[in-house]
VOMI-101189 format. One record per residue: x, y, z of N, C-alpha, C in turn. Coordinates in pm, 1 decimal, always signed. Example, Ala and Ser with C-alpha at 12.3 -4.5 7.8 and 13.67 -1.06 7.14 Angstrom:
2
- +1319.0 | -569.0 | +780.0 | +1230.0 | -450.0 | +780.0 | +1320.0 | -330.0 | +780.0
- +1285.0 | -225.0 | +708.0 | +1367.0 | -106.0 | +714.0 | +1290.0 | +3.0 | +787.0
***
This chain:
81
- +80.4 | -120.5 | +0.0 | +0.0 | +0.0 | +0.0 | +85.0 | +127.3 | +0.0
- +200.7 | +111.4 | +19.4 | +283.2 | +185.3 | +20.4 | +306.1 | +286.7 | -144.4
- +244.7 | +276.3 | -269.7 | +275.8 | +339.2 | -329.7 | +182.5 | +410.8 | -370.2
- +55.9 | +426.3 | -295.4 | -53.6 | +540.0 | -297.2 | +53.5 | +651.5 | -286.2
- +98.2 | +733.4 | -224.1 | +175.8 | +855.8 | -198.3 | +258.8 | +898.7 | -333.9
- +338.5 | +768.2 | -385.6 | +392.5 | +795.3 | -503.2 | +273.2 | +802.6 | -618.9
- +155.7 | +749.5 | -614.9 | +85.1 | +773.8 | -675.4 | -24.7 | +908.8 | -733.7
- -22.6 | +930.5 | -602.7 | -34.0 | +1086.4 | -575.3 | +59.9 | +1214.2 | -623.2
- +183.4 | +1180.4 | -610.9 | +288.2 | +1260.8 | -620.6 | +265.3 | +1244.3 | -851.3
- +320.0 | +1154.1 | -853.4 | +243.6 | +1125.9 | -1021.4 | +144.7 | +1205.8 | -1065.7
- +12.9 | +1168.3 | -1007.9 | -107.2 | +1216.4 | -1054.9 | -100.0 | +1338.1 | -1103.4
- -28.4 | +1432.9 | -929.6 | +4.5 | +1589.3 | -961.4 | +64.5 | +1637.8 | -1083.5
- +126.9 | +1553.9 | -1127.8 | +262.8 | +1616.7 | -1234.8 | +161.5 | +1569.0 | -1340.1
- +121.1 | +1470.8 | -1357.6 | +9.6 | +1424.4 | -1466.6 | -76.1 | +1569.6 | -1489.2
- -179.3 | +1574.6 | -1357.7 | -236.8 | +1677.1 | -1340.1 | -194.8 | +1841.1 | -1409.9
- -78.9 | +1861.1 | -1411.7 | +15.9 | +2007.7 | -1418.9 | +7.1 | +1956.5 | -1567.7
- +39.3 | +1875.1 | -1617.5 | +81.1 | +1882.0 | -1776.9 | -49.8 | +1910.5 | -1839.3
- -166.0 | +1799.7 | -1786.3 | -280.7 | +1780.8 | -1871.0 | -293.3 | +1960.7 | -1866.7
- -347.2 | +2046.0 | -1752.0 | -415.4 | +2172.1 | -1727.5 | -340.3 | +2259.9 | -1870.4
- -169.3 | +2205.9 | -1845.5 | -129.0 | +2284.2 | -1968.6 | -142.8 | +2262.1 | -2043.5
- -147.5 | +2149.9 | -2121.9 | -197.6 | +2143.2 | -2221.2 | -364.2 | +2170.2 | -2303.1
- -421.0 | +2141.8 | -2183.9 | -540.2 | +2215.4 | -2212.7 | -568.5 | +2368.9 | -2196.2
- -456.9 | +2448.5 | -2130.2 | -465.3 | +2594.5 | -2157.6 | -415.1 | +2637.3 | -2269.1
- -268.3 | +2573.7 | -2325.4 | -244.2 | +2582.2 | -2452.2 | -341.1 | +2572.2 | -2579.6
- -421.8 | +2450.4 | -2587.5 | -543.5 | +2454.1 | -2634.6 | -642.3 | +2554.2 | -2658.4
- -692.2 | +2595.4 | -2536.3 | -755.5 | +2667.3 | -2544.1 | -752.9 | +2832.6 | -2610.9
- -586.0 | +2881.8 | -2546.2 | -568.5 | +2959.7 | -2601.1 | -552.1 | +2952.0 | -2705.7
- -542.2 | +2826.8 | -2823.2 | -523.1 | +2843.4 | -2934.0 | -648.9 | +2865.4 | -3005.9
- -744.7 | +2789.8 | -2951.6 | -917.5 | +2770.5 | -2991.9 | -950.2 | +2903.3 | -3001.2
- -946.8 | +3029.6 | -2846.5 | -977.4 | +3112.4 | -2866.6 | -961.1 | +3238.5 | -2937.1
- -861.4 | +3175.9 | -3036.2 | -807.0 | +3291.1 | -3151.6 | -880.9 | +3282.6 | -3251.2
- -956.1 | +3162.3 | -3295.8 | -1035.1 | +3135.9 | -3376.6 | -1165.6 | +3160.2 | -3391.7
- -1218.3 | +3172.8 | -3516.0 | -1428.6 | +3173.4 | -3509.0 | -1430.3 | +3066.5 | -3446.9
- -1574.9 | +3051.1 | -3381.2 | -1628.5 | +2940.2 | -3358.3 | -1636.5 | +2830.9 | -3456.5
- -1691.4 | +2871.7 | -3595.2 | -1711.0 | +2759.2 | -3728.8 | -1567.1 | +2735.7 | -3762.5
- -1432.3 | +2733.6 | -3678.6 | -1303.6 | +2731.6 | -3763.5 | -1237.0 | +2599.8 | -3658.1
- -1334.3 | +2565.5 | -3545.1 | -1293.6 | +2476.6 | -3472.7 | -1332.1 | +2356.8 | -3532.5
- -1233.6 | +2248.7 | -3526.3 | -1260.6 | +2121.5 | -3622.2 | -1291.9 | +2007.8 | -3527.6
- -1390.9 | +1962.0 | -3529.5 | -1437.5 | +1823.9 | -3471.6 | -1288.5 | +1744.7 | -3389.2
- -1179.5 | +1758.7 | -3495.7 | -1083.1 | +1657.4 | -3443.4 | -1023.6 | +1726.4 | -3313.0
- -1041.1 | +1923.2 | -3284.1 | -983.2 | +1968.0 | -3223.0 | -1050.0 | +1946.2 | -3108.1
- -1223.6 | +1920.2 | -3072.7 | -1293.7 | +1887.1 | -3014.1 | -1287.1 | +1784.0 | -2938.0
- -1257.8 | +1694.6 | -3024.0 | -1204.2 | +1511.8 | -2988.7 | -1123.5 | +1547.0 | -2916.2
- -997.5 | +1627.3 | -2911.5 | -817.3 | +1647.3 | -2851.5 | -905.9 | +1695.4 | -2712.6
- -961.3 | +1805.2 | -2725.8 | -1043.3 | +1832.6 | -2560.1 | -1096.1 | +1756.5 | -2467.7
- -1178.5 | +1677.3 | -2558.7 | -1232.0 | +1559.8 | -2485.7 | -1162.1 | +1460.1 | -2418.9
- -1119.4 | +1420.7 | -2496.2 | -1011.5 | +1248.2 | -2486.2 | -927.1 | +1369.8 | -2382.7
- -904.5 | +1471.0 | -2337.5 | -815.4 | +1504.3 | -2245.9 | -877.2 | +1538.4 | -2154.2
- -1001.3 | +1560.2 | -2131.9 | -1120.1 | +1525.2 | -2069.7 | -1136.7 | +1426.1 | -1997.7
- -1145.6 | +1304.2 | -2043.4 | -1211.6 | +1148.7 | -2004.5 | -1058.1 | +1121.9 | -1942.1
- -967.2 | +1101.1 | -2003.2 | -825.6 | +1090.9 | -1948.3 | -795.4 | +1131.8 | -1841.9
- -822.4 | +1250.7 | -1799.8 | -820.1 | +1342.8 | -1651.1 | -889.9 | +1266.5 | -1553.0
- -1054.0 | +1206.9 | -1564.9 | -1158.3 | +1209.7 | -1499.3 | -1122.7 | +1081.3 | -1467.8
- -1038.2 | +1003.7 | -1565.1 | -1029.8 | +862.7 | -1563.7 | -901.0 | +821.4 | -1429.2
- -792.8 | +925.5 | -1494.7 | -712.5 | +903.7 | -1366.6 | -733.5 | +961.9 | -1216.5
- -831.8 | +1109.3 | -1213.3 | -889.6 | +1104.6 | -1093.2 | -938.9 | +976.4 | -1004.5
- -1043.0 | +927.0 | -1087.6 | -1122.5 | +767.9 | -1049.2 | -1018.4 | +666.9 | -960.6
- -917.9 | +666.4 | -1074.4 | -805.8 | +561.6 | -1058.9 | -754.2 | +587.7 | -925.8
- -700.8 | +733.1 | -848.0 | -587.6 | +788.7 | -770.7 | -685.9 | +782.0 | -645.0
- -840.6 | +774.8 | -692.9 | -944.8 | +835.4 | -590.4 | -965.8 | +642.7 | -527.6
- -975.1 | +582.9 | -613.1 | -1002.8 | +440.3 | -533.4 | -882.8 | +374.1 | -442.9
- -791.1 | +398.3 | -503.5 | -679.6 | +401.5 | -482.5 | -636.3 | +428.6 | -291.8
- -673.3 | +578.3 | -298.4 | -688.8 | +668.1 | -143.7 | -793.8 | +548.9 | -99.7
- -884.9 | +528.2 | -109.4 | -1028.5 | +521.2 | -55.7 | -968.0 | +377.5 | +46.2
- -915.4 | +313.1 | -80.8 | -821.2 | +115.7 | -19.7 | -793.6 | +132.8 | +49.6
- -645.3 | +261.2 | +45.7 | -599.6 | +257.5 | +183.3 | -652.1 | +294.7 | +300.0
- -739.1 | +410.7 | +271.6 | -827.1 | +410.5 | +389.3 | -906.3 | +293.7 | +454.5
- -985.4 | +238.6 | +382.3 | -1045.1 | +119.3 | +460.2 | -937.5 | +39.6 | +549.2
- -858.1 | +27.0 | +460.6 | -712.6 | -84.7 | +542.9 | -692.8 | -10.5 | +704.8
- -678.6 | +134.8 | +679.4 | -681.2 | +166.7 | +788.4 | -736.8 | +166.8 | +906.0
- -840.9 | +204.6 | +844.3 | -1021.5 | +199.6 | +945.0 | -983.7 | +9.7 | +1010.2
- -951.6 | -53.4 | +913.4 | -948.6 | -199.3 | +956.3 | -865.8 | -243.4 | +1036.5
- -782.8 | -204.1 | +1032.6 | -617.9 | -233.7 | +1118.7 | -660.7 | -115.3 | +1263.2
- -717.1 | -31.3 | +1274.3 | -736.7 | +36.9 | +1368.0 | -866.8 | -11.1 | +1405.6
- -948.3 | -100.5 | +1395.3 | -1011.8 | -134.6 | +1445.6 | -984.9 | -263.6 | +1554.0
- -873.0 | -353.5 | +1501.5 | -831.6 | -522.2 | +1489.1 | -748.3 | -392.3 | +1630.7
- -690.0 | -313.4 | +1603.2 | -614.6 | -283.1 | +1728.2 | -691.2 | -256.5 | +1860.8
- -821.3 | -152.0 | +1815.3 | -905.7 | -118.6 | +1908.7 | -956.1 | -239.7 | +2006.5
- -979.2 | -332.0 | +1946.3 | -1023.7 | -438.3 | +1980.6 | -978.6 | -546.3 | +2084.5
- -805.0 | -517.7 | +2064.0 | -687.2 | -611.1 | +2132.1 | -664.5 | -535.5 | +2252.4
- -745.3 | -384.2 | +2273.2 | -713.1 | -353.7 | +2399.8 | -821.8 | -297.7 | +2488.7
***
């Protein structure tokens, strides 16, 4: 269980790239008309979208394990005294 923390520490840097790259994006989108944005540029938002939400999920169940383990092992202790 020990590599939740490194997992976390990951996520962040994951986290920092995706935001930039989606500000880069954006600022590029917003130079444009609206009718000059192309479906595929749409797709690139998205899929960086679902990708984000996906590794949230991942980092978030992740925390949640170790928590229970905890709650559990502090219980098995509560118990022994």
């Amino acid at each position: 269980m020990l590599r939740v923390p490194f997992q976390v520490d990951d996520f962040l840097s994951e986290k920092d790239a995706t935001f930039d790259h989606l500000y880069e994006l954006v600022g590029r989108l917003e130079e444009k008309d609206p009718e000059e944005i192309t479906e595929l540029q749409r797709a690139e938002v998205e899929r960086l979208r679902e990708h984000f939400a996906q590794r949230v999920r991942e980092v978030w169940n992740d925390i949640m394990a170790v928590e229970v383990t905890l709650v559990n092992q502090t219980e098995k202790v509560g118990e022994r005294f």
